[in-house]
C-alpha positions, 0 to 999 in steps of 0.5 A: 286928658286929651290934649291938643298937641297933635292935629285933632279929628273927630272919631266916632263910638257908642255902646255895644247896641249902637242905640247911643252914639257920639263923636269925640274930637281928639288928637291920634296920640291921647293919654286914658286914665284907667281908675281902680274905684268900684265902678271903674274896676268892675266896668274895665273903663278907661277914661279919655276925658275931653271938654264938653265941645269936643264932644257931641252926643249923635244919637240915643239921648232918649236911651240913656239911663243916669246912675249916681252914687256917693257925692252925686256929682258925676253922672253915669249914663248908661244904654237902657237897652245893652247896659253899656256906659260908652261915656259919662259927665265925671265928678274929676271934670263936670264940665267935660266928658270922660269917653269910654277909649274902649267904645270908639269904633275899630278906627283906634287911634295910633296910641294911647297912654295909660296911666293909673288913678286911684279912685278909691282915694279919689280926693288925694288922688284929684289934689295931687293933680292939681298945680301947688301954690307955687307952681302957679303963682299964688 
């Protein structure tokens, strides 16, 4: 999740055709999520999630295609012209927005940390990331 530690600033991306572009706002120092479920291990996408504010859709919104599959909750929006998903509405995070760190321009950001998630058992996975009972007062 991008977290607000560091002094945010608003960096640019899109697919590979440059029909759909966006500006993420996140700090230089992120942590990626890479996923080993079907579709993230097939596509290599490593996910900066943010929320929905700190994302803003620039161009080719008419360009995108929606894939859905198991639950339906996530929303996979692809480029109809080049195939690329450059960002998508996660099923972890409906109201955020899960940023392909692989489709931000050359500018990179300093660092990112990457940390494994297992997808393919995704609702073990998701509860393990939750804080417990105790952890949070209940």
């Amino acid at each position: 999740m991008c977290s607000s530690q560091d002094e945010a600033r608003w960096r640019q991306g899109g697919c590979h055709c440059g029909a759909v572009r966006y500006e993420v706002e996140c700090p230089d120092g992120v942590e990626v999520s890479s996923c080993n479920c079907s579709i993230c291990t097939m596509t290599g996408y490593l996910h900066l999630i943010v929320e929905r504010q700190r994302f803003r859709l620039t161009a080719g919104e008419s360009n995108l295609a929606a894939y859905t599959f198991n639950t339906g909750t996530a929303k996979h929006l692809f480029c109809r012209t080049c195939g690329v998903k450059s960002f998508y509405i996660p099923r972890s995070h409906p109201d955020g927005v899960s940023v392909n760190y692989r489709c931000l321009d050359d500018d990179p950001l300093c660092s990112a940390r990457i940390t494994p998630f297992d997808g393919r058992n995704w609702e073990h996975s998701i509860e393990s990331l939750r804080p417990s009972a105790s952890q949070d007062g209940h």
